[in-house]
N, C-alpha and C positions, 0 to 999 in steps of 0.2 A: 312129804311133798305138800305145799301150799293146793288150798281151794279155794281160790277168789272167787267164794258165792255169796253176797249179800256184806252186811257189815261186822259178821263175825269174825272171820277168818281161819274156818276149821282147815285140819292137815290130813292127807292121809300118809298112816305110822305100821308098822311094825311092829308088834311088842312084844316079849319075850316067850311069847307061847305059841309064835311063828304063825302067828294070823293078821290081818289086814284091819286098821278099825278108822273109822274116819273121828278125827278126836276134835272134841268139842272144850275149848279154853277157860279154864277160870278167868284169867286174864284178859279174855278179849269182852266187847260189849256190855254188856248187863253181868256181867261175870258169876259167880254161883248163883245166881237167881234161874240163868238162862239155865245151869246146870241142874237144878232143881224141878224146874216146869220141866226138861225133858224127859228126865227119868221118871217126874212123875207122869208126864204124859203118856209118854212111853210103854209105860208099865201098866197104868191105866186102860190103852186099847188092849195089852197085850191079854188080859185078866176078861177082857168083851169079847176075846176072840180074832183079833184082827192080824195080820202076819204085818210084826215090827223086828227089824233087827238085832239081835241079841245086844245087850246093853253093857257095860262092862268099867270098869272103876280104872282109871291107869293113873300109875305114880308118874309123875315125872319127873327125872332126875336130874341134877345142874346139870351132867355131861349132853343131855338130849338136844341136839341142835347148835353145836356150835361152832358147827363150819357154815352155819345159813350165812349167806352173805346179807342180804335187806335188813337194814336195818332196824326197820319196824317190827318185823318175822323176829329179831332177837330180843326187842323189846319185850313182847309178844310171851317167846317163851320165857324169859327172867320173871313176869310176874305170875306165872302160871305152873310153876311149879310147885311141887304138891299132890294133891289127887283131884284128877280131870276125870271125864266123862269119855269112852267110847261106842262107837255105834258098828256094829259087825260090818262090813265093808261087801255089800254083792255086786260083783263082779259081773258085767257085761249086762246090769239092768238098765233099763231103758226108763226114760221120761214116761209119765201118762200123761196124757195129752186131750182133754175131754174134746178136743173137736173128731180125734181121730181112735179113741177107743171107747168101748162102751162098759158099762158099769151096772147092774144089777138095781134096780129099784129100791131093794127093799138095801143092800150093801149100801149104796147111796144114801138112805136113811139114817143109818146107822152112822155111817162115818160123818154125816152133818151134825148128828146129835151130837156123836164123840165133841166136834169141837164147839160144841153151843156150853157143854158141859164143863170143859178147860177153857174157855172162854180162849180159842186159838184165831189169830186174827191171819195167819198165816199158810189157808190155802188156797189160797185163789187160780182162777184160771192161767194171771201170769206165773204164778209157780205152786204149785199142785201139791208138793213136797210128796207126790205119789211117784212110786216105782213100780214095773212091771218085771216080774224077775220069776224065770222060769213058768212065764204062764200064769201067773200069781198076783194077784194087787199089794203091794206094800204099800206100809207108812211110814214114814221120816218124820223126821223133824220137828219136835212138839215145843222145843224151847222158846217159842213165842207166846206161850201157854200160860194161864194162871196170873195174868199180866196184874192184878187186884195188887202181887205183892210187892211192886215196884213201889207205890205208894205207902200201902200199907198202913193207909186209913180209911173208916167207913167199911171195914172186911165185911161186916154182916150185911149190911144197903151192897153193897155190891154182888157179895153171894145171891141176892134174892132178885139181882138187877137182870133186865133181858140182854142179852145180847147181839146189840145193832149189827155187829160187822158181820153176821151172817149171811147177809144181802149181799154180798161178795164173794161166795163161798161156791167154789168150783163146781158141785156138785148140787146144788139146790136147785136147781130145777127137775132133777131128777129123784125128789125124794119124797115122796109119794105115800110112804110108808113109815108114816114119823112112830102112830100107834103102836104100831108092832114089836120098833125099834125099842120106844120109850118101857114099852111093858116088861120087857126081854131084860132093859138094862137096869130097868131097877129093883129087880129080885136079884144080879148080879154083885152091885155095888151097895152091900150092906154094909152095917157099919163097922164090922169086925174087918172087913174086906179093906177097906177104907185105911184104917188104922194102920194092918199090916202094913200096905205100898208106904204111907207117910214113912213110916217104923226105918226105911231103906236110905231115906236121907242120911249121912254122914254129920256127925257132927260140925264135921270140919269145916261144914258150906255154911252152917245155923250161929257163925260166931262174927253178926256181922258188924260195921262201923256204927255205931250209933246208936245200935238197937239195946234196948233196958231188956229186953226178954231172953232169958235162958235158954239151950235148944231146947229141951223138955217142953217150954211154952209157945216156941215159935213153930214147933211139930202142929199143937195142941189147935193154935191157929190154924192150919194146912186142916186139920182133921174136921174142924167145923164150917171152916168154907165149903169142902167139900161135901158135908157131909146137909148141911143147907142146901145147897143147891142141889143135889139129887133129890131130895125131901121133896122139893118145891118146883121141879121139872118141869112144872107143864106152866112156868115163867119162861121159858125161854123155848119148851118146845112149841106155845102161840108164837113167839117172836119168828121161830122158823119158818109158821103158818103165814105170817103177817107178810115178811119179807115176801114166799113164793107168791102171793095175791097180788102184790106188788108190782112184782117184775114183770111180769107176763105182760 
């Protein structure tokens, strides 16, 4: 089943192991890039502690989808076949809604840093990408994450760059607690740590048009972006500082 949420066009699938996954396209948008920032995103919060949906690799097979009538939906899946991205499907979670649910100070802290640190330009108040599921805060959605490698030049000026679109980030005013946060996360994300998550990328995404670099070297990339920007954290945890003096 189609989800007409934004410009991707994820589905929710079925897949052989009789579970529900909201599947995220090679084919559609930014196509493995976006599949890339998620999982690392992803796996990133998951590794900080934060409840994200199991994540999960799906093949896709020519037969997948070819009674879809829309046109585009079959475009859609012809170039995305292969191995895509799933996100565990919860069932009867609800939107978070910061006008109408509240959020823990020091949790708000944390989940700002989260995307100061993926450089995620995509949680704003009009979509939160947070789920309420059993009483529970979740996270969605990180594949607007890591945006540095759309470009894919200046990686180092950028890892060490603050991160303006904060200033829009659902949760910033409530985040109070960046110290705490910031302390917590970077005895977490060492560089062994680091390496692992990179390590989960698929070859199959790292073999892109254009690019002269190997996967091996396009990992190697991933590894020092990130691993800069944790180093140099309190680049972008002032920016958080700057933005909430700001707003107010």
């Amino acid at each position: 089943m189609p989800l007409r949420e934004g410009g991707s066009l994820p589905a929710l699938a079925e897949a052989d192991d009789d579970f529900k996954y909201v599947v995220k396209f090679r084919g559609a948008g930014h196509g493995v890039k976006a599949l890339i920032a998620e999982l690392i995103g992803g796996e990133v919060a998951r590794m900080l502690g934060f409840r994200v949906p199991e994540l999960v690799f799906l093949n896709l097979d020519e037969a997948f989808g070819q009674t879809e009538g829309d046109e585009e939906i079959q475009d859609l899946l012809r170039s995305s076949r292969g191995l895509n991205l799933g996100l565990h499907f919860l069932s009867g979670a609800l939107t978070f809604d910061v006008a109408v649910n509240d959020v823990d100070p020091l949790l708000a802290s944390k989940i700002v840093w989260l995307d100061s640190f993926l450089t995620n330009v995509d949680r704003t108040v009009k979509n939160t990408n947070m789920l309420l599921w059993h009483r529970e805060l979740w996270l969605i959605d990180h594949g607007a994450s890591l945006f540095f490698h759309h470009s894919w030049v200046n990686r180092e000026q950028q890892a060490l760059s603050p991160f303006k679109y904060i200033k829009d980030h659902a949760l910033l005013r409530k985040a109070t607690r960046l110290d705490e946060a910031d302390r917590e996360f970077r005895n977490i994300l060492v560089p062994d740590k680091i390496r692992e998550l990179v390590e989960l990328i698929p070859d199959d995404w790292l073999r892109w048009e254009g690019a002269d670099e190997t996967p091996v070297e396009i990992r190697d990339a991933y590894v020092r972006f990130l691993s800069e920007r944790i180093t140099h954290s309190e680049i972008f945890v002032n920016e958080i500082r700057h933005a909430r003096e700001t707003s107010v």
